[in-house]
N, C-alpha and C positions, 0 to 999 in steps of 0.2 A: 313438352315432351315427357312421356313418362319414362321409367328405370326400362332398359330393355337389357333384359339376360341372357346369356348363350355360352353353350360348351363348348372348346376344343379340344382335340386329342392328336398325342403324335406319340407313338410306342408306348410306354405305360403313365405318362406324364396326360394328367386332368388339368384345364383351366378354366376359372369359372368368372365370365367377363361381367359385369352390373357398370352400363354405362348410361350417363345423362346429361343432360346438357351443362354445360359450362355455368357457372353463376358467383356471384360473389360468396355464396356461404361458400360455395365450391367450386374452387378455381381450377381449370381448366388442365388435364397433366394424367399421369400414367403412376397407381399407387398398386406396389403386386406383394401380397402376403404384409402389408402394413407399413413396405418400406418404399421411398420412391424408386424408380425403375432401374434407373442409371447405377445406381447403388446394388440391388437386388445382381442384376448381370451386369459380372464387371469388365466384359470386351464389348471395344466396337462394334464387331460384328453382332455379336449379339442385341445389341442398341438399332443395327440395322434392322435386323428381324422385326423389333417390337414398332418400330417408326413406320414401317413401307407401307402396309397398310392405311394410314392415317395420310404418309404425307400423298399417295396413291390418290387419294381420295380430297385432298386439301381440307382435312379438318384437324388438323395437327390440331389447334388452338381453341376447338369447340366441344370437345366433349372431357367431361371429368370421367373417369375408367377406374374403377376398381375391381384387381383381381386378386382370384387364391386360385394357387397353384399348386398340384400336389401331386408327387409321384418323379420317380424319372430324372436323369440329369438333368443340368442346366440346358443343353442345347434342344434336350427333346420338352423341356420345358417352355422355353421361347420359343417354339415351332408352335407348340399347342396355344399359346397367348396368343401368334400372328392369326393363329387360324379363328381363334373365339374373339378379336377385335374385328375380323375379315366379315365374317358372319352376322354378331354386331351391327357393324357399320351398312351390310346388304337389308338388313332388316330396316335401318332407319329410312334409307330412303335407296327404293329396287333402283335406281340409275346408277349406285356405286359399281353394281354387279360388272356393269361394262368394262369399270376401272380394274378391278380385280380379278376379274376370269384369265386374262392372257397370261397374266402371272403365276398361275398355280394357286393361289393363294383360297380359294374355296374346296379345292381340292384335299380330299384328308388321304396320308399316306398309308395303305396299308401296310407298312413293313414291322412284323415285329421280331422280336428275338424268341429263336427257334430251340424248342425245349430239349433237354439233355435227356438221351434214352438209357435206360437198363442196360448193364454187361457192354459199354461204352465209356470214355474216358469223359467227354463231351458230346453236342450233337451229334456231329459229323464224325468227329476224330475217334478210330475205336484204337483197342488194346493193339502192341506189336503181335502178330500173327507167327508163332512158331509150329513148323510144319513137323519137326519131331522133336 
């Protein structure tokens, strides 16, 4: 199998997945900006995000994952990792897609944060309004 690459995105957070098969030079695990995974995001949940996909799919223990991730907090960070492992994993072999369609997980979220206008406090929020 050769290296297969793919992007995720979730609000301004990039992740850029390079995954390949498990092998002894390179043992089999989730390495993200040079640090292992568990370490990198330090809540469970967060550990869920990065696993679902994998164990979704039963290849927890098959592919070696190297990612960079860059932009964005931690949690929009690990949304874009699940979604660039998701995509990954569709590309290895199209049967996964069935595992991860019902889940959202191919799905990219378009929500992003909404820009702060002119002669306003914030987006939405304007100046108090005084009448005289």
């Amino acid at each position: 199998m050769e290296m297969i690459h793919k992007i995720g995105r979730r609000k301004t957070a990039v992740a850029r997945v390079y995954m390949e098969a498990a092998s002894k030079a390179k043992p089999a695990g989730v390495t993200i900006n040079g640090k292992e995974y568990k370490s990198y995001f330090n809540t469970a949940a967060l550990h869920y995000k990065i696993e679902q996909p994998l164990k979704l799919t039963e290849s927890l223990d098959k592919f070696h994952l190297r990612i960079n991730v860059d932009g964005g907090g931690i949690t929009g960070q690990a949304e874009a990792v699940r979604m660039a492992i998701s995509r990954a994993l569709c590309q290895e072999n199209e049967e996964n897609r069935t595992a991860l369609k019902p889940d959202g997980l191919l799905t990219r979220d378009p929500r992003m944060v909404e820009r702060k206008k002119f002669g306003q406090k914030k987006a939405r929020k304007k100046f108090q309004f005084s009448k005289r």
